[in-house]
C-alpha positions as CSV (number, residue, x, y, z in Angstrom):
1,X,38.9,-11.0,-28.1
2,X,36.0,-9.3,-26.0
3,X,32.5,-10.4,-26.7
4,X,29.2,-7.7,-26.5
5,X,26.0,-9.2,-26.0
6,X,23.1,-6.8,-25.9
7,X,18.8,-6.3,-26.0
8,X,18.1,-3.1,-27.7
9,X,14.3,-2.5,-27.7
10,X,12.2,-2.7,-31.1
11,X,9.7,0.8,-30.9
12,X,6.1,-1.0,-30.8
13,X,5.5,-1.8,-34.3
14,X,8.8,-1.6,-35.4
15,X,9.4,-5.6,-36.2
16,X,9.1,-5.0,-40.2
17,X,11.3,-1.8,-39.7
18,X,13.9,-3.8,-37.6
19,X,13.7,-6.6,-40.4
20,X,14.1,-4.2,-43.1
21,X,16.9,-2.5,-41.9
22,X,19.2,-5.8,-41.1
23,X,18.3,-6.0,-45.0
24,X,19.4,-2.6,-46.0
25,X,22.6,-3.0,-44.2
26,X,23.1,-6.2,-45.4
27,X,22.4,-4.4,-49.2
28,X,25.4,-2.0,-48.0
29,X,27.2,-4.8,-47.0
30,X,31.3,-3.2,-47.8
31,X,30.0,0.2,-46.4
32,X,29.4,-2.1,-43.2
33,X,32.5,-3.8,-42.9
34,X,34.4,-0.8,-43.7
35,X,32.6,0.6,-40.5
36,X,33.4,-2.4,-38.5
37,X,36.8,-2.2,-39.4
38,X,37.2,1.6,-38.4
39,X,35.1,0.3,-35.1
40,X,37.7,-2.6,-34.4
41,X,34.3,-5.3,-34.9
42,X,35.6,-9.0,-36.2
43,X,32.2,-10.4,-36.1
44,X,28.3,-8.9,-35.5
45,X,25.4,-10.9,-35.2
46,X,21.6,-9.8,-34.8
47,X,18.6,-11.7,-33.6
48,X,14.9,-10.5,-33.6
49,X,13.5,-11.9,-30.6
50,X,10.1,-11.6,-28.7
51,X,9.1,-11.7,-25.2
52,X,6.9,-10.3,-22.8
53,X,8.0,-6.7,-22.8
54,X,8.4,-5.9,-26.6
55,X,10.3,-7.4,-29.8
56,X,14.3,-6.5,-28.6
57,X,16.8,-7.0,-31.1
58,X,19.6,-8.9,-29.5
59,X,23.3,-8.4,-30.5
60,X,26.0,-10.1,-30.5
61,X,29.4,-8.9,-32.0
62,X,33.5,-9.4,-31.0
63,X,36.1,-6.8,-30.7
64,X,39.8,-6.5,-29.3
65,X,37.5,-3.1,-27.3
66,X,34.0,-3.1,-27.0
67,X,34.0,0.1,-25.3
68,X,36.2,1.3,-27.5
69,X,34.2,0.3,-30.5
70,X,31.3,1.3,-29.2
71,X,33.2,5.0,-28.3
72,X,34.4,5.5,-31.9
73,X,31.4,4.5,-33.5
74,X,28.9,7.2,-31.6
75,X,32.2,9.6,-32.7
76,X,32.1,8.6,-36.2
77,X,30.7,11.4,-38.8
78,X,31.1,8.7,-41.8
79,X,28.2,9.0,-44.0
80,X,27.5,5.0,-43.3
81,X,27.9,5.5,-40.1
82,X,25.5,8.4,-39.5
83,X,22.6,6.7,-41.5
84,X,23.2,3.3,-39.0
85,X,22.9,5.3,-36.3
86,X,19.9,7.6,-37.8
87,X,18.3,3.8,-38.6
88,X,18.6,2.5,-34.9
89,X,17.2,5.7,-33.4
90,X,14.3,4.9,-35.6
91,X,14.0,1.3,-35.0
92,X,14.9,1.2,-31.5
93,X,14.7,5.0,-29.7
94,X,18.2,4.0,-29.1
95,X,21.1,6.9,-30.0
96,X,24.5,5.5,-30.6
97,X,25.5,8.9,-31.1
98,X,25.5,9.2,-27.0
99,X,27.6,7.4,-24.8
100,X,26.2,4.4,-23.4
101,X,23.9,4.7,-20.5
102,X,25.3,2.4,-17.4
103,X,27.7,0.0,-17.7
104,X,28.0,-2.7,-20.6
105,X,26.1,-5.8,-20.6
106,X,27.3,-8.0,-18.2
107,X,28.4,-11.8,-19.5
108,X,27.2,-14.4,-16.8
109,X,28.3,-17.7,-18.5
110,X,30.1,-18.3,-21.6
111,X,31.1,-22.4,-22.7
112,X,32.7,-23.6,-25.4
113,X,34.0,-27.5,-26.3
């Protein structure tokens, strides 16, 4: 199992936005996991964190393909899947509709007991 771990930026002002959408999503909870299915996802997390530059929302999620989630996700036409994306462009700037610019986050260090 691959692991993502990813900042995506929170538009100045945004926090409430980014709050409320993790709570729309979570009110669409099986439209969700049918999406993560079709996406190959086994587990997503989100964190709202600030720091210096901005609120980011980090997160965190597992696949078999991360690229290949990623890939059929910014594909998808899915009504769910169109209003997530419409929803992070709004939040973030970010459009999962386009191919991801540069290469996937990097993981550095990774423990477990």
């Amino acid at each position: 199992m691959a692991v993502f771990m990813g900042a995506f930026p929170v538009l100045p002002g945004k926090e409430d936005e980014a709050r409320k959408f993790a709570q729309e999503t979570l009110d669409r909870i099986d439209e969700f996991e049918a999406s993560e299915r079709r996406s190959g996802i086994t587990k997503e997390e989100w964190a709202l964190q600030q720091t210096p530059m901005g609120s980011m929302v980090v997160v965190r999620f597992e696949a078999d393909d991360v690229a290949g989630a990623f890939d059929g996700f910014a594909q998808s036409n899915e009504p769910f899947d169109l209003w997530f994306k419409q929803r992070v462009k709004e939040v973030s700037g970010v459009d999962l509709g386009e191919p991801m610019p540069g290469p996937l986050p990097e993981i550095i260090f990774d423990w477990s007991s």
